[in-house]
C-alpha positions as CSV (number, residue, x, y, z in Angstrom):
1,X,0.2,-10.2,4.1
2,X,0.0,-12.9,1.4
3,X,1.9,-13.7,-1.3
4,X,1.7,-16.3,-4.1
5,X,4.8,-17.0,-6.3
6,X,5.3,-19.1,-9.6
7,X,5.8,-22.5,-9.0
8,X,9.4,-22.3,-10.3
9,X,10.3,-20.4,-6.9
10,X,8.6,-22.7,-4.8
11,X,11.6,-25.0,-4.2
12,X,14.2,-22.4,-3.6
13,X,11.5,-20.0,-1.0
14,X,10.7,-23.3,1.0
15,X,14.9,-24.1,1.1
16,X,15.7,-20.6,2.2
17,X,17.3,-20.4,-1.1
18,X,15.1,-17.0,-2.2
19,X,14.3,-14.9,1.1
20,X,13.1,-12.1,-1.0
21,X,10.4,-10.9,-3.6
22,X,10.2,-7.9,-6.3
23,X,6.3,-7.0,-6.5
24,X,5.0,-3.8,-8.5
25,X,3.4,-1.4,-6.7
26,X,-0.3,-1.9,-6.2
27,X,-3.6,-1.0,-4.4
28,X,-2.4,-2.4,-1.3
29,X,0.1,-1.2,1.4
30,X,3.6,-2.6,1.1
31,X,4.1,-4.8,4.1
32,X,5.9,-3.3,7.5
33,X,9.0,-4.7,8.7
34,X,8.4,-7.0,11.5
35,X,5.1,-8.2,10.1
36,X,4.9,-12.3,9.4
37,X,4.8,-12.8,5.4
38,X,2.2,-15.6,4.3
39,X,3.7,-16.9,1.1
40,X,2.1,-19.8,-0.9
41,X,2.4,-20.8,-4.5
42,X,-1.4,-21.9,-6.6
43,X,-3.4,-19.5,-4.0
44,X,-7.0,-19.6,-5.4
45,X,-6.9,-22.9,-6.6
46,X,-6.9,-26.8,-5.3
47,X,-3.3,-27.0,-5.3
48,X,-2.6,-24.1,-2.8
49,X,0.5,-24.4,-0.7
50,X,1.5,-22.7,2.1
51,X,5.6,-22.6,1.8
52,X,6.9,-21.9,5.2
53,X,5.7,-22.5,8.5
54,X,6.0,-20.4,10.6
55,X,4.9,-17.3,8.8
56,X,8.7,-15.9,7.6
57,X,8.9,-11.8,9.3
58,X,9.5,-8.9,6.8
59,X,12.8,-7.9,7.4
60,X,12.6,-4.6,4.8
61,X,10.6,-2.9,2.3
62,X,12.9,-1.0,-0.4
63,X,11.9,0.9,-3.8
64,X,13.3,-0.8,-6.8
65,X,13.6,0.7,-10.3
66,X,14.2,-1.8,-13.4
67,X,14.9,0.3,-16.7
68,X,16.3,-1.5,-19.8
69,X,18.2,-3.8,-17.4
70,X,19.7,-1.1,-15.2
71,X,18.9,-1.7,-11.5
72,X,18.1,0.8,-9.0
73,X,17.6,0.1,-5.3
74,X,16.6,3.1,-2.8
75,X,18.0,5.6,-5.6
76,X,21.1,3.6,-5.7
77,X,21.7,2.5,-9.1
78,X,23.4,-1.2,-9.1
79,X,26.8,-2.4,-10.4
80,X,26.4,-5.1,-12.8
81,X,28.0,-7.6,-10.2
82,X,25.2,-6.3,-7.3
83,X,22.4,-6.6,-10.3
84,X,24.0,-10.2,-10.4
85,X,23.7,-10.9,-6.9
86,X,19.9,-9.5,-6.9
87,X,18.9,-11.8,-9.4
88,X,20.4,-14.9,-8.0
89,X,18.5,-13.8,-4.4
90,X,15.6,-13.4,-6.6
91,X,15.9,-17.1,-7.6
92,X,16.9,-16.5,-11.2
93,X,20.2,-17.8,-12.9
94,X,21.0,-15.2,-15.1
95,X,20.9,-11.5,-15.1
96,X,19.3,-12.3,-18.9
97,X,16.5,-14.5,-17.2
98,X,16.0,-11.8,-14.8
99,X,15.7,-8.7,-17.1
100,X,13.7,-10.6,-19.6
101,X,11.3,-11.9,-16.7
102,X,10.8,-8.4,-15.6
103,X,10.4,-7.1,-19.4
104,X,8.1,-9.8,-20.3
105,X,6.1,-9.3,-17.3
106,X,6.0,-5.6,-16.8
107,X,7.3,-3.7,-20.0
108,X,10.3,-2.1,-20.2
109,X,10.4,0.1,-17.0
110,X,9.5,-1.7,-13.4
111,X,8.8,0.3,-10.7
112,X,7.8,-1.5,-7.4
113,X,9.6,-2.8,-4.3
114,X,12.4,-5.2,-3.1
115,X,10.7,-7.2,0.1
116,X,12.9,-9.2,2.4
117,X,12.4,-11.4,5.1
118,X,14.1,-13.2,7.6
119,X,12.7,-17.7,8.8
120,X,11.5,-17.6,12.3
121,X,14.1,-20.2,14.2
122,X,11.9,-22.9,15.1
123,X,13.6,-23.2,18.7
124,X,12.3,-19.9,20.0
């Protein structure tokens, strides 16, 4: 499955920084675990980048509810410390960046999914 992300989480997806990616539910199916992850930042235009070679493997699919900056993962809701944690994975560097990202882009409720991948080791 493909995924493009905004060029400000280029960097940190091609250092292994940011192994993980918050999309809103869609028309498509979610990804499987086990299946390789094609990420790229500009898809559809001349700058197109493919991030990391190999294809990275989906490592889990999870729902994830944002509403009004509370944080619920598999109908777990989040302390503010894991909400913390989630956005830093997530490659923001605030919880504030992160809530007002999500606000911004999806309105006050986000329903969607948390997907997470593991790199494939080279040396296999």
């Amino acid at each position: 499955m493909q995924y493009n992300f905004k060029p400000q989480f280029a960097p940190l997806i091609a250092t292994g920084q940011k192994r993980q990616t918050i999309r809103a539910l869609g028309k498509r199916r979610p990804p499987i675990p086990g299946e390789p992850l094609q990420l790229y930042t500009g898809l559809r235009t001349k700058q197109a980048r493919k991030l990391l070679d190999p294809d990275p493997l989906c490592k889990s699919v999870r729902p994830i509810l944002i509403d009004h900056g509370s944080v619920t993962v598999e109908g777990q809701r989040l302390t503010a410390g894991q909400v913390f944690e989630l956005a830093q994975s997530d490659g923001f560097n605030s919880l504030v960046d992160f809530v007002k990202f999500f606000q911004e882009t999806h309105g006050k409720v986000f329903e969607g999914i948390l997907i997470e991948w593991e790199v494939v080791d080279h040396a296999r």
